[in-house]
N, C-alpha and C positions, 0 to 999 in steps of 0.2 A: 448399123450394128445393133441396132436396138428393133425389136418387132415384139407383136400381140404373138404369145404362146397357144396354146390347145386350154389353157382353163383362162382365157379373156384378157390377161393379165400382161403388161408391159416386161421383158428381159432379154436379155443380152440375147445376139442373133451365136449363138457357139457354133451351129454348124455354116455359119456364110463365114464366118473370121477364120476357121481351121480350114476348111473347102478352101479358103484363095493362098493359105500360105503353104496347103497341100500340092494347091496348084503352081505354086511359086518352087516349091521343091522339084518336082516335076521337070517343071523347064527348066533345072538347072544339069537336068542330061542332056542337053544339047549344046551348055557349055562348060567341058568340063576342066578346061585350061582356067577359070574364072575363078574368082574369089567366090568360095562355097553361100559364104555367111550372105556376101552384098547381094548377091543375083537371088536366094531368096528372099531374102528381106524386101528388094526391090520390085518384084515380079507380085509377091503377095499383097504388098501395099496397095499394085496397080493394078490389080485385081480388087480389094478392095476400093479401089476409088471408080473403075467402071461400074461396080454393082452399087452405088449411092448414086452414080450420072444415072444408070436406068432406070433406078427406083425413084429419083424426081421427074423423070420423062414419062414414067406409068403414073405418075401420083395426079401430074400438073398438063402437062401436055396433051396425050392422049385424052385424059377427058373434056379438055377443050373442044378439040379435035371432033368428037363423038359424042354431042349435047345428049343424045337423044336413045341411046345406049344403055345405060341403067334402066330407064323407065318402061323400054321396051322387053327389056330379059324378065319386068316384074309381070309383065302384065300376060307372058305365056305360063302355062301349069306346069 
């Protein structure tokens, strides 16, 4: 929820937290017999919680994975 903006700077991620409860809104037209309020609340949350699992899987993981990755993309023009 938090990222590096366009001037370097640490702040609030506005468009990943509106994006997942956009997307939480969304999936609540496929149910529309359901409580309006919970299904998005809950759809948005879990959209927010898979984009923090991905972001520690890119952060931690992946460059495990791929030692040798960075030093290579530096060293082409």
């Amino acid at each position: 929820m938090i990222c590096k903006g366009d001037n370097k700077k640490w702040q609030f991620n506005y468009s990943e937290v509106i994006g997942a409860f956009a997307t939480g809104a969304i999936s609540y037209t496929y149910y529309p017999e359901a409580d309006r309020h919970s299904v998005v609340w809950q759809n948005g949350l879990i959209k927010l919680g898979e984009s923090a699992v991905a972001g520690v899987f890119q952060e931690f993981v992946i460059r495990k994975l791929t030692p040798h990755l960075q030093t290579h993309a530096k060293a082409q023009p």
